[in-house]
N, C-alpha and C positions, 0 to 999 in steps of 0.2 A: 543453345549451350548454357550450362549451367558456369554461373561465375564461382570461381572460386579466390578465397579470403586465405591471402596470406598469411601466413604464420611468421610471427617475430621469430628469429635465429637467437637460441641462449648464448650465444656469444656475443650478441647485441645487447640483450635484455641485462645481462650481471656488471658491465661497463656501465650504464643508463642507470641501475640502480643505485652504484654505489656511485654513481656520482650524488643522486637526487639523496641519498642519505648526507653525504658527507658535508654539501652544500644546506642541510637540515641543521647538522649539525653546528655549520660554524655562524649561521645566522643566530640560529638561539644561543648557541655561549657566548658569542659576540655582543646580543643585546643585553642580555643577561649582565655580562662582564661591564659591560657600558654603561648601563643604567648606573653599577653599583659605584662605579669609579664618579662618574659624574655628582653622585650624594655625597660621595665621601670628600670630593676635591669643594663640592658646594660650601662644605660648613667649615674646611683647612685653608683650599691655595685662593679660591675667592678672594675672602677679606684682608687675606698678606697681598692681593694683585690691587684691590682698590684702596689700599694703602701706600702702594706704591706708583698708583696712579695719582696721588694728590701730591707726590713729591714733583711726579714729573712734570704737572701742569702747571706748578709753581716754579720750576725751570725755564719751562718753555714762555711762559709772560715774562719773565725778564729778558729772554733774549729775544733780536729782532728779528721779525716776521719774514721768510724769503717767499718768493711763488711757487716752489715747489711745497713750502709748509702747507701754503692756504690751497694749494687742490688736493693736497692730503686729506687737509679739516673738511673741503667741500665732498670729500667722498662716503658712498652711502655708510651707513654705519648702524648697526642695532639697538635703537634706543634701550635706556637701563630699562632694569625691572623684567615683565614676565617675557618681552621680546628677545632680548639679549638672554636670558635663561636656555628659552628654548630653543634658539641656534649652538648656546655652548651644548644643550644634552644631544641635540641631533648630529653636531658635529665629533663629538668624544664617543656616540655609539657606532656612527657611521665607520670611523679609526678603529673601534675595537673590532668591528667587522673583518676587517680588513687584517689587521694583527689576529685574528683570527682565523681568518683564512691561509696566513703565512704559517702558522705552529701547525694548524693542523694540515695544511698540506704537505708539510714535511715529513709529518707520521704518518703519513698516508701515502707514503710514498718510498720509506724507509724498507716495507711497513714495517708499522710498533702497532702491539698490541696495548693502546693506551686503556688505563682506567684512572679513578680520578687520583692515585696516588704518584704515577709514573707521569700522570696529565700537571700536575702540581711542580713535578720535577724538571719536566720540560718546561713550563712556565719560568721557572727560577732561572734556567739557563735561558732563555730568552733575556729574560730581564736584565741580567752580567751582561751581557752582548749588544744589547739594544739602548738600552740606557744608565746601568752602571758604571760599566767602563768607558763611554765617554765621558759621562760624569764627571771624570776624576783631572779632565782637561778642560771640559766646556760644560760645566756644570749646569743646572736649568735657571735661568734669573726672568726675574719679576719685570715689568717695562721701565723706563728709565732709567736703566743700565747700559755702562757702556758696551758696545760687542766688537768683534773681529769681524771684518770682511766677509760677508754672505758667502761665495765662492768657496775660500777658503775653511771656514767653520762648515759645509756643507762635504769638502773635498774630504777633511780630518777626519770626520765622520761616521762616513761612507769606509774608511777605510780601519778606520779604529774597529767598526761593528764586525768587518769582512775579516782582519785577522784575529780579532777575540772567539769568533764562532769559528773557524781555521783550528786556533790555539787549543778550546775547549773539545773539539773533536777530535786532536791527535793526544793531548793528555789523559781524558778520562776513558781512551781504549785498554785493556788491562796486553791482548794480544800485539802489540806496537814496543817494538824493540825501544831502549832506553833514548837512541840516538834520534830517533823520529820523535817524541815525548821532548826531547830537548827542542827541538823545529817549532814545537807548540809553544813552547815556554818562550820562547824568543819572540815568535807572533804574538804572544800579549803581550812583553814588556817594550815591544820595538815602537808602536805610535805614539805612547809614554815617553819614551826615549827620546823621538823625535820632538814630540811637544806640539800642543793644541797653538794656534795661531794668536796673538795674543790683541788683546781690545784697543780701540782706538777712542780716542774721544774722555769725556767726563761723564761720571755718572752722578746721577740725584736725588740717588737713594741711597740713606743710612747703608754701612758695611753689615750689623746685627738684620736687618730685616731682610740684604740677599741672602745670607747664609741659613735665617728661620726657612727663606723661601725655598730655598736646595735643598734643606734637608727635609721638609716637609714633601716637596715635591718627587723625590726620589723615596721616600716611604710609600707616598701612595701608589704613586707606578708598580714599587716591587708588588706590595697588596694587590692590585690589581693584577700584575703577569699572574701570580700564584691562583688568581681565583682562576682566572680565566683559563689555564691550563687544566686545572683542579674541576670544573664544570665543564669544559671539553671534552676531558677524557672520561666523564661521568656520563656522559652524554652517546659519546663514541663507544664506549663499550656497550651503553645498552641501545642504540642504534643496529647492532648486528654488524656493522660495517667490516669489521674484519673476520669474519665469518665466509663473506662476498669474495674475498681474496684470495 
């Protein structure tokens, strides 16, 4: 007998491709995105972080040593220079990956037919949701600041990001009656309302170098959502991918 060579089912094959596109896609705007933000944080939040590393190590030698501090210190840690470099760019591309996986899976799911203008736009709302509006409660600080309970600041969060992307998708529908458009409005103002959890402890860093470091740190974020939306969707529309749909 003669064997015979199955044929892939095109209901198999347009599943398979658009995935192996869409996964093209979000690795290359991911690295892309990654790379740019890691240059850009290189020469801004760098030198504001090892600035404020010399505050806190000048803290930390006056106050006394507990054995929790010293298996701290004994743990592995990235010497300065080109080691410590290259764990911050592998780590900051590997996140964009990732954050890239999350925008564009959403358009991909929607579907949107992204291009890099509409890809731009979604990046902006990512950025309100992800890290502008908690900003405005737990804004980003440099090390030797004092913080809020891990738990807590992780609980606030979580849920700040959950009703601002809530809020932003029942506002900017034009078809959504006024009273649901109100539902939104109240989802962003309510974990405001509520209040970010607040710090405990001392901090021993100057008040001017956390606020250069927030606001420097939340410029580059936005810069980066925008690219990375803006090279996604540049990428996605000329990937075919929604074509596959």
């Amino acid at each position: 007998m003669t064997p015979v060579t199955r044929m892939a089912s095109p209901a198999t094959e347009i599943p398979v491709d658009r995935f192996r596109r869409l996964a093209s896609v979000v690795l290359i705007a991911g690295t892309l995105a990654g790379l740019f933000l890691f240059a850009v944080q290189h020469f801004t939040i760098v030198p504001l972080i090892a600035r404020a590393e010399v505050y806190e190590s000048a803290a930390h030698d006056k106050t006394p040593h507990t054995h929790h501090d010293e298996e701290e210190e004994a743990a592995w840690q990235p010497s300065e220079g080109s080691e410590r470099t290259f764990y911050t760019a592998l780590t900051t591309v590997l996140t964009a990956i990732g954050f890239a996986a999350l925008l564009l899976g959403i358009a991909a799911m929607k579907p949107v037919a992204l291009d890099w203008r509409k890809g731009a736009i979604w990046g902006l709302a990512a950025f309100i949701c992800i890290d502008l509006a908690p900003a405005f409660g737990l804004p980003p600080q440099p090390p030797g600041v004092a913080v809020a309970d891990l738990y807590a600041r992780q609980l606030w969060w979580v849920a700040t990001v959950a009703l601002t992307a809530v809020g932003l998708w029942l506002l900017t529908s034009k078809e959504r009656p006024w009273a649901i458009r109100l539902i939104g409005l109240v989802a962003l103002i309510l974990p405001h309302a509520i209040g970010a959890p607040p710090a405990t402890g001392q901090s021993a860093v100057p008040v001017e170098l956390v606020r250069q470091f927030a606001l420097v740190s939340i410029l580059t974020t936005g810069i980066f959502w925008i690219a990375l939306g803006s090279i996604g969707g540049l990428l996605y529309e000329r990937s075919g991918y929604s074509q596959l749909q």
